[in-house]
N, C-alpha and C positions, 0 to 999 in steps of 0.2 A: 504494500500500500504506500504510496507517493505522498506525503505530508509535507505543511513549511518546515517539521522539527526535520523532514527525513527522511528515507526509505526505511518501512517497518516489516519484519517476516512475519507475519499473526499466523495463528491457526486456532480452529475450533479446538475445545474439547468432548469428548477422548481424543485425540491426534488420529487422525485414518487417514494416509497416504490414496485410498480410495475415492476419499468424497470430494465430490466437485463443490461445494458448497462453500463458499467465503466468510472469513472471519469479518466482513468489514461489507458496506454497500455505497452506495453514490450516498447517501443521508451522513454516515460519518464522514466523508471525504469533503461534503458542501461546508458541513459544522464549521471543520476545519477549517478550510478555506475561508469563509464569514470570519473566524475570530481572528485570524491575519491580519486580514487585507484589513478588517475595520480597527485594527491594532487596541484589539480588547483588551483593559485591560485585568490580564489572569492574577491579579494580586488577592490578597487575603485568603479569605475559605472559598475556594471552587469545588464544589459538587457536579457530581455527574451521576444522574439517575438514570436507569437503564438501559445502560449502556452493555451489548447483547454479548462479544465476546472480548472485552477488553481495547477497543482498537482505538476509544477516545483515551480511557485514563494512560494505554501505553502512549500517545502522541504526545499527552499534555503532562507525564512523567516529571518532569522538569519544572514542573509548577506545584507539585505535590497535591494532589486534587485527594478527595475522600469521592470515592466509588458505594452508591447502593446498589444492589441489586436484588431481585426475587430467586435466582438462577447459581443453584452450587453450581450449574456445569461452567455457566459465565464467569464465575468467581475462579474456579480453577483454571477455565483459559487464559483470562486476567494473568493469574500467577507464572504462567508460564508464559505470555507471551509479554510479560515485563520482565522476565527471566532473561529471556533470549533476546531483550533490548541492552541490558545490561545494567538494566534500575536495581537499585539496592532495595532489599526487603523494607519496608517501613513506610519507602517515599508516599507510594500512595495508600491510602487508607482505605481497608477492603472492608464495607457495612454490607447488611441484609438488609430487606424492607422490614424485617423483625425489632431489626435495632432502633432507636432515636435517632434523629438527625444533627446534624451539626446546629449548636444555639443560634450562630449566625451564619448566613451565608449571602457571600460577595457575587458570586458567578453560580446561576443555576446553570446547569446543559440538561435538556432531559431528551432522549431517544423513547420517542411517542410509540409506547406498549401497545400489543393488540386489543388486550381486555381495556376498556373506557373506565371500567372500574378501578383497574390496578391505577390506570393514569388521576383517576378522584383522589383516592387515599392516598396517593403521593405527593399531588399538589395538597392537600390539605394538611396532611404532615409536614412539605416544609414552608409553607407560605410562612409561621408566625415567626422562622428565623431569616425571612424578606426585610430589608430596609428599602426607604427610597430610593438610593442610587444601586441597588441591587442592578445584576443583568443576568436577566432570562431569556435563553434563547431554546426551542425546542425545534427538532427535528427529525424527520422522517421522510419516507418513498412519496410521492402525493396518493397511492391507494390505500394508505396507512390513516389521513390526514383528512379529518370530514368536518360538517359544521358544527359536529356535536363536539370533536375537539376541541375545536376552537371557542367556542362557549365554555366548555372546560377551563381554560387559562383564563377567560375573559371574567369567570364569575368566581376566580379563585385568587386570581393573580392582581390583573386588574385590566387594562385597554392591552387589546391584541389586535395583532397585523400579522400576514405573513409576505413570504418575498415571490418573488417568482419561481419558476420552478428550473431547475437545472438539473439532467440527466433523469428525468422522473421523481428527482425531490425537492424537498420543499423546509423551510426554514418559519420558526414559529417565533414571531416576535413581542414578549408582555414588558408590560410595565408595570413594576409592585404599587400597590397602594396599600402600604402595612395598616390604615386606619380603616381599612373597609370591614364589614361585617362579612362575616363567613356562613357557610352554612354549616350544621356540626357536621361529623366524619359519621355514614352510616355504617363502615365498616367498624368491625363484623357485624354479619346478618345472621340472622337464626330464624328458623320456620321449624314445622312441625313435619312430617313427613306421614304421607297420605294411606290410607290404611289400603289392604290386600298384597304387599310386595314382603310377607313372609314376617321375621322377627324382629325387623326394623319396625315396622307397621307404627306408625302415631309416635316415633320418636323423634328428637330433636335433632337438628345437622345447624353445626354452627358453620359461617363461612367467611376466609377473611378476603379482603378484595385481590380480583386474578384468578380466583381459585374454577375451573371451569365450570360453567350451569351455576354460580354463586345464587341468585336468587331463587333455582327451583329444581327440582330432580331430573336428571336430564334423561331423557328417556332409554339409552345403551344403561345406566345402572340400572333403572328401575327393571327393565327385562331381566337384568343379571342377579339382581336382589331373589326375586322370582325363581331361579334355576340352580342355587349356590348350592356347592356338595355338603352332605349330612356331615357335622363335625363331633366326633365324639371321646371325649379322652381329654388326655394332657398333649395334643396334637399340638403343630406348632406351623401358623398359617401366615402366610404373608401376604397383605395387600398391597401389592407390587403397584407405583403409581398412584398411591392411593388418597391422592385428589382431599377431598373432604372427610374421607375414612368413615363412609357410610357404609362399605362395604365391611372391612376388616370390624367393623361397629356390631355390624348383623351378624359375624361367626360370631362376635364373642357375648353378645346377649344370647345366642343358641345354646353354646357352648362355653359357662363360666369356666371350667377348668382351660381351654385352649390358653395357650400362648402366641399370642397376634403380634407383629410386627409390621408396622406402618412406615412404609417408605414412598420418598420420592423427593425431585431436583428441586422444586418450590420450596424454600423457604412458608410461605402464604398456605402450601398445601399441607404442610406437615405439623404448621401452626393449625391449620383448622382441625385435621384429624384429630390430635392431644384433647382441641375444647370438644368437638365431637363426642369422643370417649367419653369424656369425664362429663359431660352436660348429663350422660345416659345413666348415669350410678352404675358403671359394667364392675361388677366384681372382680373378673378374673384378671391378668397379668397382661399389661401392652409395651410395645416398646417404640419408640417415634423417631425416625432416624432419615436426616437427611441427608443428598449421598446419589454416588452415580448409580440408581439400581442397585442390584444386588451385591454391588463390589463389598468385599469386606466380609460377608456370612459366608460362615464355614462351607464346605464343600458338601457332599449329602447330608445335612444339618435340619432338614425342612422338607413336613409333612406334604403339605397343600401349598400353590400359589395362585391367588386370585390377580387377574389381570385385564386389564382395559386399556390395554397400549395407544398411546396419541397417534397421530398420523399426518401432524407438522411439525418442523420445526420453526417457528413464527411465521412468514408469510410461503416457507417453503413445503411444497406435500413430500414428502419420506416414510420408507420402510423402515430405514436404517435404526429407529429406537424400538420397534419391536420387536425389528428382531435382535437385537442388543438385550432385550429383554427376557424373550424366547432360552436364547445361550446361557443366558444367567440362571433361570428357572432352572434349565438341564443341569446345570452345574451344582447348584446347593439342594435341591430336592435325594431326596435316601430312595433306592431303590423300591420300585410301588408307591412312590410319590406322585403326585398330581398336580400339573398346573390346569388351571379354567382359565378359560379365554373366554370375552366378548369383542363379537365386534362386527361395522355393514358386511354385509353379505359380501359383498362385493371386492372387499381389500384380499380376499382368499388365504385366511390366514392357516389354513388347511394346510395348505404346501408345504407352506415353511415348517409347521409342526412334524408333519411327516419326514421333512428331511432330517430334523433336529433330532427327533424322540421315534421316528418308526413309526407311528401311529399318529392316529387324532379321529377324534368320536365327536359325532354332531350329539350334543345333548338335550339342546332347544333348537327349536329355528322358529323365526316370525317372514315379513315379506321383508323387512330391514335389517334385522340382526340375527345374528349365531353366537350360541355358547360352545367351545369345544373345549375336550378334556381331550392331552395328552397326555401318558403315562411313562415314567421312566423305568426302563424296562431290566437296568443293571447299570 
C-alpha cells in the first residue's frame, strides 16, 4: 500500500499466501491522502475507530494513535502488520469497542462499519471526549456510505458534509458541537425470545451493538434452535461463532451439567453471549473466549460443535471462514464427536463436510436453510 508515510506490506489475519483479498481498500488510501494534503494536524490523542486490518494505525504509527476495534482478527493483523513496519510494541495503543475510550480526543478517523449500529455506539461513546477544535473525518467505499450514515454523525457529532468520491470512496466530514444534546446509547438491547424454538423459548438475549440480527432472532438460528442435538451428560459443547450465544444458551438450559464454550472474533459478540448466559440464571459451567475460532482448544477435547458460519468478510462474500471453521471443528472434536451446521441451502456446505469428516447428514431442511451433522469418525 503506497502512503505519504511510505510503502507499507499489510496482510490480513491469519496470513494465507492464498487469499486475494487486501488488507487495505481505496477508503484507507483517500483517508490518507485527505490528512496530507490538508496537512492535518495529527497532534495530541488521534483515535482510529474501525479500522479493519490495521492499514491506518500502521501508516499513522508515527503519531502514536490509540486503535479500537470490535475484530480480535483486526487487532492481530494490526500487531503484525506494525510488526513488519518496524513500530515498537507500545507506539500504538490496541482498545476493543469493550474498553472506554480515550477522555479526550484530538483526531477522530472512523472506517464507517457495516452494522449502523456498531457505527451509533461508537459515535456515542466517543463524542463526550469531542472538543471544538476536534477533527473528524470518517470514511468509506460510497456503497458503505448512505443517508442514514450520514444523519448518524450529523445527530451525534454535529454538521456533516462529505467530499466527492475518489476510486468508489468517499470521505465523511463532522464538526463536534460538544454542547449538543445527545440521545442516550441504546446499546445493549434485550428482548425476550419468542416461544416454540425449543429450551430457549421466552428467554432473554441481550445484545450489544454489531452483534448480527441485534434487535431480533434472525431467522438461520431460530431454524437451528428448533433442530439442536439432545445434550446429555457432562458433554462439553461449543458454540462456534457464537454471535449473541442464544444458541450455546439453549444447550445449556437443556442441559445444566454440559460445559459450553462461547467463542468468536467480536469482541461485541462475546460481550453479548456472557450477558446472554447470565441474564438466563443457567446453572451449569460457560466459558466466553474471544479468539481466532477454535485456535487454542485442545485437540479431541470437544463433544459437540454448534455452528452458523458467516459468509462475508465485510463487504466481501467468502468460504474461507467456514471452512477455517469446519478444520477447527475436525480438529478439537474426540472421536464420535459432532459438529451441527446451519446454513442457505445454497452455500452447499455439504461438500466441504464431506471432504473434511467423510460424511454429512441432512438433519433438517426448510426451502432456505439446512442443518447438517458431520461426525468425526477417528
Amino acid at each position: 500500500m503506497t502512503t505519504p508515510w511510505g510503502e507499507l506490506a499489510l496482510t490480513r489475519f491469519p496470513e494465507d499466501p492464498r487469499d486475494r483479498l487486501r488488507a487495505w481498500d481505496a477508503s484507507d488510501a483517500y483517508l490518507l491522502r485527505h490528512l496530507a494534503a490538508q496537512d492535518v494536524p495529527l497532534t495530541g490523542t488521534v483515535v482510529i475507530v474501525g479500522d479493519r486490518w490495521g492499514a491506518l494505525a500502521t501508516a499513522l504509527a508515527g503519531h502514536a494513535p490509540t486503535q479500537i476495534t470490535d475484530s480480535f482478527l483486526a487487532q492481530e493483523a494490526t500487531r503484525a502488520n506494525l510488526a513488519r513496519a518496524g513500530v515498537q510494541p507500545g507506539q500504538v495503543r490496541l482498545l476493543t469497542t469493550q474498553d472506554p475510550p480515550p477522555e479526550r480526543i484530538d483526531v477522530l478517523l472512523v472506517r464507517v462499519p457495516k452494522s449502523l449500529a456498531l457505527l451509533e455506539d461508537q459515535l456515542l461513546r466517543s463524542a463526550p471526549a469531542l472538543h471544538a477544535d476536534s477533527v473528524v473525518v470518517g470514511t468509506g467505499m460510497v456503497k458503505e456510505i448512505h443517508t442514514s450514515t450520514l444523519q448518524l454523525f450529523e445527530r451525534i457529532v454535529g454538521p456533516t458534509r462529505t467530499s466527492l468520491a475518489e476510486q468508489k470512496a468517499r470521505l465523511i466530514f463532522s464538526t463536534p458541537e460538544p454542547a449538543r444534546s445527545r440521545p442516550a446509547n441504546p446499546w445493549p438491547y434485550r428482548y425476550a425470545l419468542p416461544d416454540g424454538i425449543g429450551p430457549a423459548s421466552g428467554h432473554t438475549v441481550v445484545n450489544h451493538a454489531g452483534v448480527f440480527c441485534a434487535d431480533r432472532l434472525d431467522v438461520g438460528t431460530r431454524f437451528f434452535l428448533g433442530h439442536l442435538p439432545e445434550s446429555r451428560g457432562t458433554q462439553r459443547v461449543v458454540d462456534l461463532g457464537c454471535g449473541n450465544g442464544v444458541v450455546g444458551t439453549a444447550v445449556a438450559l437443556a442441559n445444566p451439567q454440559a460445559e459450553v464454550l462461547f467463542v468468536d472474533e467480536s469482541f461485541q459478540a462475546v460481550a453479548s453471549a456472557e450477558a446472554t448466559y447470565k441474564a438466563n440464571g443457567v446453572p451449569g459451567h460457560a466459558e466466553f473466549r474471544v479468539g481466532d475460532g477454535l485456535a487454542g482448544v485442545a485437540p479431541g477435547s470437544v463433544d459437540v460443535v454448534l455452528n452458523n458460519p458467516p459468509f462475508h468478510s465485510h463487504q466481501a462474500t467468502t468460504d474461507a471462514t467456514a471452512w477455517r471453521m469446519f478444520s477447527g471443528a475436525r480438529r478439537v472434536l474426540r472421536p464420535g464427536g459432532e459438529l451441527w451446521v446451519v446454513g442457505n441451502r445454497h452455500l452447499g456446505y455439504h461438500v466441504k463436510l464431506r471432504r473434511l469428516f467423510g460424511n454429512s447428514q441432512v438433519v433438517a431442511a426448510d426451502r432456505k436453510f439446512v442443518v447438517l451433522k458431520a461426525v468425526r469418525r477417528g
